[in-house]
TORBASE-454839 format. One line per field, with one value per residue (C-alpha): residue in three letters; x, y, z; residue number from 0. Coordinates in steps of 0.05 Angstrom, whole numbers, plus 5000, padded with zeros to 4 digits. Each point is the difference from the previous one (the first is absolute). Example, Ala and Ser with C-alpha at 12.3 -4.5 7.8 and 13.67 -1.06 7.14 Angstrom:
residues 2
resn = ALA	SER;
xx = 5246	5027;
yy = 4910	5069;
zz = 5156	4987;
resi = 0	1;
***
This chain:
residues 246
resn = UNK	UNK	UNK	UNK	UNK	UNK	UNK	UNK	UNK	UNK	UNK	UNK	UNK	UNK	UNK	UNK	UNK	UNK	UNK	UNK	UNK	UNK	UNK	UNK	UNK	UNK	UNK	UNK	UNK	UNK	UNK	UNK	UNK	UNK	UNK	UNK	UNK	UNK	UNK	UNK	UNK	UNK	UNK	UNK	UNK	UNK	UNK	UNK	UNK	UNK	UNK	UNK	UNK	UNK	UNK	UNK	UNK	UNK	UNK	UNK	UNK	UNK	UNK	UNK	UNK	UNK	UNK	UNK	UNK	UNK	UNK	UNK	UNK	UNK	UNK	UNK	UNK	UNK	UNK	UNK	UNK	UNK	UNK	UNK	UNK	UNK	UNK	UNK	UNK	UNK	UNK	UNK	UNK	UNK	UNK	UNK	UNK	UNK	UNK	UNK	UNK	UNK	UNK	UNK	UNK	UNK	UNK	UNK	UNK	UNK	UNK	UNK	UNK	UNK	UNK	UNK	UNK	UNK	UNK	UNK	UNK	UNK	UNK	UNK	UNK	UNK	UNK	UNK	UNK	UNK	UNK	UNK	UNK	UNK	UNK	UNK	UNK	UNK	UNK	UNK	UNK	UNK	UNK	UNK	UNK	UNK	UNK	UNK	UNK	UNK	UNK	UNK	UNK	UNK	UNK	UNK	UNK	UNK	UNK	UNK	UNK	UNK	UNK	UNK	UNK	UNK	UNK	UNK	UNK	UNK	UNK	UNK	UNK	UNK	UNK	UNK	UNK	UNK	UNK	UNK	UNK	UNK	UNK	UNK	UNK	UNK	UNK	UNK	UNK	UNK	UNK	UNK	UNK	UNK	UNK	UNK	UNK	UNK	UNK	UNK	UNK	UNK	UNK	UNK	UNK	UNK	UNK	UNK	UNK	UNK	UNK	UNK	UNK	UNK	UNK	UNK	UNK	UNK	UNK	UNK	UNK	UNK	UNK	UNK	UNK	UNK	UNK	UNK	UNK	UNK	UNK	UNK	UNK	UNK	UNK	UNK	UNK	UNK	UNK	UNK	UNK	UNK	UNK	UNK	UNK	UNK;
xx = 5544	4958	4940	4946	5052	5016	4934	4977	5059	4988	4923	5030	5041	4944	4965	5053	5006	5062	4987	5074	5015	4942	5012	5058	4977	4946	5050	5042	4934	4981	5068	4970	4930	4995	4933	4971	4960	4996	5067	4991	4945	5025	5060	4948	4966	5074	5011	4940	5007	5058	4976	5037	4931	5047	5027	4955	4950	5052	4992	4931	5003	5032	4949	4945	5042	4997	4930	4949	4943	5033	4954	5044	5059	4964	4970	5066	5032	4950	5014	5069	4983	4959	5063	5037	4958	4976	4923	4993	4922	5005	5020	4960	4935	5036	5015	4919	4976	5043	4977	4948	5014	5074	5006	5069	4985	4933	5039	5043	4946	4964	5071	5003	4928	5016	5054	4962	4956	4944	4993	4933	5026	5061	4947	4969	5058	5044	4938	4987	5077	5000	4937	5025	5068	4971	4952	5082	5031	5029	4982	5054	5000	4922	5004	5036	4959	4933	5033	5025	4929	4963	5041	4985	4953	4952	4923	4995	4975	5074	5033	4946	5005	5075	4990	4968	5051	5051	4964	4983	5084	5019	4955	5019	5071	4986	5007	5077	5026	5024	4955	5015	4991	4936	4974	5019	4967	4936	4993	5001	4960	4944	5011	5002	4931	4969	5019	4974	4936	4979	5011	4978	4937	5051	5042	4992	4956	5057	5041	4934	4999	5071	4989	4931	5044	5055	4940	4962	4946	4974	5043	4955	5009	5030	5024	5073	5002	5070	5067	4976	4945	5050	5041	4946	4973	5078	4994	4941	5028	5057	4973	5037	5039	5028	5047	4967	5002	5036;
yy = 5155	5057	5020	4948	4947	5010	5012	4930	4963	5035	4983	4924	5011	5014	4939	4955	5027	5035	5071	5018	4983	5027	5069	5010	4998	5047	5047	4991	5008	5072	5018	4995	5032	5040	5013	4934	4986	4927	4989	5040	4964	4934	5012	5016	4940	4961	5034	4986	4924	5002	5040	5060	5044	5065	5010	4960	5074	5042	4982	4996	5078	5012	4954	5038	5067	4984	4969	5014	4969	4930	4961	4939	5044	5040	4925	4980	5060	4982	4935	5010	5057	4941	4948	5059	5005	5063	5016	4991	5008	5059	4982	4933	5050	5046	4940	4978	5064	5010	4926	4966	4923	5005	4928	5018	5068	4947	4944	5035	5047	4932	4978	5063	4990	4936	5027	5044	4947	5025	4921	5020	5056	4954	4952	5051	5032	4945	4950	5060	5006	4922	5001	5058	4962	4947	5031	5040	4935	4986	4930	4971	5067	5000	4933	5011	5066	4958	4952	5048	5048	4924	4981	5066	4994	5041	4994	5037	4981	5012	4947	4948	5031	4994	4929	4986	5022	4974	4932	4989	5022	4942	4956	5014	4985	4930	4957	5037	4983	4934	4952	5013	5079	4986	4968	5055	5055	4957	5004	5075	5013	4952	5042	5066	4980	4980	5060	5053	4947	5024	5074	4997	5049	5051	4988	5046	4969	4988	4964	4960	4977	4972	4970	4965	4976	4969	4966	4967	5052	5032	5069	5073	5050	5058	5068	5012	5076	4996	4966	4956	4979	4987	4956	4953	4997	4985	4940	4977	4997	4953	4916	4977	4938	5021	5040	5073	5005	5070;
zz = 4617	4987	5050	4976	5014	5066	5019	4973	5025	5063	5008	4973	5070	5050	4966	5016	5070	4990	5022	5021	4922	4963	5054	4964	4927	5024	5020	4932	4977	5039	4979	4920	5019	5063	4980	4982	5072	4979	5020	5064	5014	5002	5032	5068	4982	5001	5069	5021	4990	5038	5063	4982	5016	5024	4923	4966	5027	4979	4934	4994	5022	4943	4953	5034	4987	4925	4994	5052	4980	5001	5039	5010	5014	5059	5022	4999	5050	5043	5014	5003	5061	5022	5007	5031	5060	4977	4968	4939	4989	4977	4944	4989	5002	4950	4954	5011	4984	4939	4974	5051	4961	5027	5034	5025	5041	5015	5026	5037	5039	5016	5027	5039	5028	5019	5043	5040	5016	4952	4975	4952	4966	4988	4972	4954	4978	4981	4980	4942	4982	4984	4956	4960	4994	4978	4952	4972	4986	5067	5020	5043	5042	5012	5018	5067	5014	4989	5057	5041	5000	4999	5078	5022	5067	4963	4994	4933	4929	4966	5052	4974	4925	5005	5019	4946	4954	5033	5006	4922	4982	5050	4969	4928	5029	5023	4942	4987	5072	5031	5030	5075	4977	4962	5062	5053	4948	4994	5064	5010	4941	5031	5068	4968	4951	5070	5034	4934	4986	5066	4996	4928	5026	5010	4935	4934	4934	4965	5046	5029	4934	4994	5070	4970	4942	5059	5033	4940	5009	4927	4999	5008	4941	5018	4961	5000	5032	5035	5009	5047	4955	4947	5042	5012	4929	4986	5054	4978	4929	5025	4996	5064	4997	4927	4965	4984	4929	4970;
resi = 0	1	2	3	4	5	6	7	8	9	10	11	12	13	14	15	16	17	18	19	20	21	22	23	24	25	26	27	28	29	30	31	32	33	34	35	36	37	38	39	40	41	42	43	44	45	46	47	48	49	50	51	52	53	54	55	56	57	58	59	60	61	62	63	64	65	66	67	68	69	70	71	72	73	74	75	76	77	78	79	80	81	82	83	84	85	86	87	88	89	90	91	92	93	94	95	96	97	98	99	100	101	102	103	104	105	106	107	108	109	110	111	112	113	114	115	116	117	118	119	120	121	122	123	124	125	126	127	128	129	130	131	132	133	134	135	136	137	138	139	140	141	142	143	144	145	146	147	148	149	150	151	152	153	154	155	156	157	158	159	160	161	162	163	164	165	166	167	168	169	170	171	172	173	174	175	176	177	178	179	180	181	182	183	184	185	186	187	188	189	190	191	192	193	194	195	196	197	198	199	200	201	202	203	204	205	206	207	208	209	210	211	212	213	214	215	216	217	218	219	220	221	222	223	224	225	226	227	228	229	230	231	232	233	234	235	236	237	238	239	240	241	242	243	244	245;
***
């Protein structure tokens, strides 16, 4: 198999979970292209998966070596400092500065905020990553950063804003779940509605007008100026309770 090949049956690999597998047509793969960082690249990802953080940084040295202004590469070293015990917000900042909509260097400062007991700027930080996630194509991801920010003991508009979002996916999920499931996410889409309806003073227009939408209330207009904008517009395009149309 030439390079191209490998690589694909490789990245086939890591899809099925196999990273000890698709690790070694990566390195048959390296072997063909040294040069080629894709390879390199998800070969740390492959360690990475499976908690190999030590040379899964090693390589990404060498990525960074070749490339340095590889945003997700340098986001990437420093969260695999981070799962080392060491600091890796160095280069988090480096990877923000270089590209500030990188949800991954994001996410992953919020996570380290969070663990230094800085619960807002966890909040912030990881309630932006989701809505720029989102707004890239990344659905199933945001929707467990919108709960996660959304049970955060925070007082802030993104927790309620998250809410929201997270709310309106669960509801377009009902109808496609079994009944005891349809009931138990009812339930917490009534609770969470409750909770934002009542906050809805703090809330941005756009998501105030999803959340008027949720309730029966006529929606607000609102310009579309930023991801998070987009995400509601998105939402508000769905009609709950049926299959969103391609």
């Amino acid at each position: 198999m030439n390079y191209e090949e490998l690589y694909g049956k490789a990245i086939e690999k890591i899809g099925d979970g196999e990273y000890e597998e698709a690790i070694k047509y990566l390195d048959e793969a390296i072997k063909e292209n040294e040069n080629d960082v894709r390879a390199w690249i998800a070969k740390a990802t492959a360690l990475m998966d499976m908690k190999d953080y030590e040379n899964a940084t090693q390589i990404l040295d060498k990525v960074i070596a070749m490339d340095e202004n590889d945003d997700f590469v340098v986001a990437l070293k420093g969260i695999a400092l981070y799962e080392t015990g060491k600091d890796g917000s160095e280069f988090l900042d480096r990877a923000l500065k270089m590209n500030p909509k990188n949800f991954t260097a994001m996410y992953w400062k919020g996570v380290m905020e969070g663990k230094a007991g800085r619960k807002e700027n966890e909040a912030e930080l990881k309630g932006k990553a989701a809505f720029i996630l989102f707004a890239a194509g990344g659905d199933a991801e945001a929707l467990g950063i919108f709960s996660d920010v959304y049970n955060l003991d925070v007082d802030l508009p993104i927790r309620y804003e998250c809410g929201i979002a997270y709310a309106a996916m669960l509801d377009y999920a009902i109808p496609f779940v079994g009944k005891e499931n349809a009931e138990r996410l009812m339930e917490e889409v009534d609770k969470i509605i409750e909770d934002c309806w009542e906050h809805r003073s703090m809330i941005c227009e756009s998501a105030r007008a999803l959340l008027n939408e949720m309730v029966g209330e006529e929606p607000e207009d609102f310009v579309v100026e930023d991801e998070k904008d987009f995400v509601f517009e998105r939402l508000m395009g769905v009609e709950y309770g049926e299959e969103e149309e391609n």
